[in-house]
C-alpha positions as CSV (number, residue, x, y, z in Angstrom):
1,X,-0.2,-29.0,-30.6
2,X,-2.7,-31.7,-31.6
3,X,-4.3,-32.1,-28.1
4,X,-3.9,-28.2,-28.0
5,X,-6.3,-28.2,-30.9
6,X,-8.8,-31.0,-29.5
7,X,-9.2,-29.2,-26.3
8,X,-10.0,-25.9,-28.2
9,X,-12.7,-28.1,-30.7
10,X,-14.4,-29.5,-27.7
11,X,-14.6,-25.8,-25.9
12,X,-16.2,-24.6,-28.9
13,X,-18.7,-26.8,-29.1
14,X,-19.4,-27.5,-25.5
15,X,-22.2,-25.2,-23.7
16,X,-20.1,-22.4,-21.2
17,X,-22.2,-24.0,-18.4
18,X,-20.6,-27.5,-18.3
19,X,-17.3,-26.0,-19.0
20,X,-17.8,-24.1,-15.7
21,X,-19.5,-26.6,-13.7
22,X,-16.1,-29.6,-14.7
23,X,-13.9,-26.5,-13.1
24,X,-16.1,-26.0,-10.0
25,X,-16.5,-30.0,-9.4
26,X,-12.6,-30.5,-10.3
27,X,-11.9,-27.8,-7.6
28,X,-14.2,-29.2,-4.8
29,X,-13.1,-32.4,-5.5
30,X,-9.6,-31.4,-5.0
31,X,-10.0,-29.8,-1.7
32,X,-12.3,-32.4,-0.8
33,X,-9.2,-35.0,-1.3
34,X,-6.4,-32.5,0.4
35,X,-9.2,-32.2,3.4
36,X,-9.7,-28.1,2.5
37,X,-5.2,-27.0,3.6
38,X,-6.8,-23.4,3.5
39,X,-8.6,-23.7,6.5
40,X,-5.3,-24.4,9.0
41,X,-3.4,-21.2,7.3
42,X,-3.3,-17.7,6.8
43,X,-4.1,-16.9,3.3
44,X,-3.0,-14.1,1.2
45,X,-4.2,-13.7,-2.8
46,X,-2.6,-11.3,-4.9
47,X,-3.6,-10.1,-8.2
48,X,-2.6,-7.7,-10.7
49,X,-1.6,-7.6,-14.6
50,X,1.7,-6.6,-13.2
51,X,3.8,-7.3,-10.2
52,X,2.3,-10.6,-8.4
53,X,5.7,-12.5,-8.3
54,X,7.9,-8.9,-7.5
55,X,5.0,-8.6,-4.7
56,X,4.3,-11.8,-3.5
57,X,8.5,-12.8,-2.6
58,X,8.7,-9.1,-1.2
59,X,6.1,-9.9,1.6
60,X,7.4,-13.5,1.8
61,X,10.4,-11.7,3.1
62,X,9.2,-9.5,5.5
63,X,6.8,-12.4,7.0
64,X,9.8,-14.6,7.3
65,X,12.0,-11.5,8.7
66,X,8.6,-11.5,11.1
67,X,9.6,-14.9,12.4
68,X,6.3,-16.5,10.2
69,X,6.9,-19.8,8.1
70,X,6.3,-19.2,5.0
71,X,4.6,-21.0,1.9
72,X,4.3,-19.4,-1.6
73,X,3.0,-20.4,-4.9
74,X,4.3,-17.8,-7.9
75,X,5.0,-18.1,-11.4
76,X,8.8,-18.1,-10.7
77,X,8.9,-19.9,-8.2
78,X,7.1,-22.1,-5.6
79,X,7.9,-21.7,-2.0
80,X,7.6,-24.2,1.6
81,X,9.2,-23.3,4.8
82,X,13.3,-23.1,3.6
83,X,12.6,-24.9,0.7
84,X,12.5,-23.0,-2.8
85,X,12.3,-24.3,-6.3
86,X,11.5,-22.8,-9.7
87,X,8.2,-23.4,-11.1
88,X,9.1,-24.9,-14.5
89,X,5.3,-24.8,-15.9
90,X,5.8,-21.1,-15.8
91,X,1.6,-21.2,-15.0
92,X,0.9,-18.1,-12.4
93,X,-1.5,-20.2,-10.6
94,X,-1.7,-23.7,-10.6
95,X,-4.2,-26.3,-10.9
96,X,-6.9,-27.3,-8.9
97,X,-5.0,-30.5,-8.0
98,X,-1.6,-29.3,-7.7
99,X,-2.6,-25.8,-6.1
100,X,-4.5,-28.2,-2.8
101,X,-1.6,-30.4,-3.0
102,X,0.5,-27.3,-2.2
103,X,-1.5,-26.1,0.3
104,X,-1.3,-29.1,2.0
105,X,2.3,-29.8,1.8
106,X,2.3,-26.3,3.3
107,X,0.3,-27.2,6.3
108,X,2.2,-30.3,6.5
109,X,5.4,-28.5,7.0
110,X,3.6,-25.9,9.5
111,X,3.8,-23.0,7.4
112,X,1.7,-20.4,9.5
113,X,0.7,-18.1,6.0
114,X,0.5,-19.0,2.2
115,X,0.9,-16.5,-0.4
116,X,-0.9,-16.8,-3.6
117,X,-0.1,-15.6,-7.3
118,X,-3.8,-15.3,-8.3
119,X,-4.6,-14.8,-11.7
120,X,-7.6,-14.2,-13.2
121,X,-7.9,-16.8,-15.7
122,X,-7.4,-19.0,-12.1
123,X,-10.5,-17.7,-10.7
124,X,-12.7,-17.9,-13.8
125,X,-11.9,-21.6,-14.1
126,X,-12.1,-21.8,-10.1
127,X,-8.5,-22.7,-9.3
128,X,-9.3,-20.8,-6.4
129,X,-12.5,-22.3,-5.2
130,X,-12.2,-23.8,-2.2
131,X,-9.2,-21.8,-0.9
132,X,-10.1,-19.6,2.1
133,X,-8.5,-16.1,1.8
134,X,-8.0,-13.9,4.1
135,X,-6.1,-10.7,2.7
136,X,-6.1,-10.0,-0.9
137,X,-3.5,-7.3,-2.3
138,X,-4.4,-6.0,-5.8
139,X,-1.1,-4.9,-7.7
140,X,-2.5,-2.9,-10.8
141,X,-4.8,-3.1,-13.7
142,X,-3.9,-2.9,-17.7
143,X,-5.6,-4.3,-20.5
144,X,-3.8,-7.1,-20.9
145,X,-4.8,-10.4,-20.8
146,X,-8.2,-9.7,-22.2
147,X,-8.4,-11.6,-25.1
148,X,-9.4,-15.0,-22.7
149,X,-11.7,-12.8,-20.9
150,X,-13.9,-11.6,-23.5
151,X,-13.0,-7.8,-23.3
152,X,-11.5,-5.9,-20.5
153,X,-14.6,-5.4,-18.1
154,X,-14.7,-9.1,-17.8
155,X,-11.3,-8.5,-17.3
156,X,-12.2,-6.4,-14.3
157,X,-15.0,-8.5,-13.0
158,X,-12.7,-11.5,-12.9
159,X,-9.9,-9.6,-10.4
160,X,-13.1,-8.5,-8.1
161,X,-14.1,-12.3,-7.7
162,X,-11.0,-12.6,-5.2
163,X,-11.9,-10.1,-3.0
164,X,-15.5,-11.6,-2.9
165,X,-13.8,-14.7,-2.2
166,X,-12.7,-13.2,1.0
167,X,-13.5,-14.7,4.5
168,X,-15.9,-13.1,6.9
169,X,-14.8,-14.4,10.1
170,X,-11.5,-13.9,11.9
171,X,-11.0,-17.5,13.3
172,X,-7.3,-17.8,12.1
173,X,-4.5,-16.9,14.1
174,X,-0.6,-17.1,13.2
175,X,1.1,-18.1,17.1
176,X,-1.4,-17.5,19.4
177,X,-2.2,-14.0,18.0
């Protein structure tokens, strides 16, 4: 609670400029280290107020029935070929750090597409810079969640970011294909 409070002091008082610019340089800098994971894969963002996880382990299913490998980052749960665990942090997306770090344990393992819980508190503080999507699915939209967005277009503008996010090219293929 007391580093809670610290954090929340020094936002405050800090210019919105440099708070955005430590995300963006933590989020190069961590796909920098991983050597960009996002690049070798098939990526797939999904956002939403409502639904992500439900969504996300439905098409990790059907991928997998597909014969794909499979790697998935949710709020539940946390995903890598036949390996599942719970995510204990209960955070929808994870940190710049940890997020690369699963990426690359993803690629490691050969996982031919990644699926995303992308949330838009992730995007504004550009947990999802330097992740290469290719397909974003967008689940719903409620006004919720916009108290850390300053009001619900914000809200809005934060969920179209993915979608800008998207890649242009088509250079990624999943077997051959």
């Amino acid at each position: 609670m007391f580093f809670y409070k610290i954090k929340q002091f020094i936002r405050k008082i800090t210019p919105k400029f440099f708070i955005s610019f430590y995300h963006l340089l933590l989020a190069f800098l961590a796909s920098l280290f991983y050597g960009f994971p996002s690049r070798k894969m098939i990526i797939v963002g999904i956002t939403g107020t409502n639904g992500k996880t439900t969504t996300a382990n439905m098409l990790a299913s059907i991928l997998e029935e597909g014969g794909y490998k499979v790697g998935m980052t949710t709020t539940i749960n946390f995903k890598i070929g036949n390996k599942i665990w719970e995510n204990k942090t209960k955070q929808g997306m994870q940190g710049r750090f940890r997020m690369q770090k699963l990426l690359f344990s993803m690629k490691k393992e050969n996982c031919d597409v990644a699926i995303i819980e992308t949330t838009s508190q992730g995007i504004e503080q550009f947990r999802s810079f330097g992740i290469k999507y290719d397909i974003c699915i967008f689940t719903n939209i409620t006004p919720e969640h916009i108290e850390a967005h300053g009001g619900f277009e914000n809200y809005k503008k934060m969920k179209l970011k993915l979608f800008k996010q998207l890649e242009n090219r088509s250079n990624k293929f999943i077997k051959g294909k």
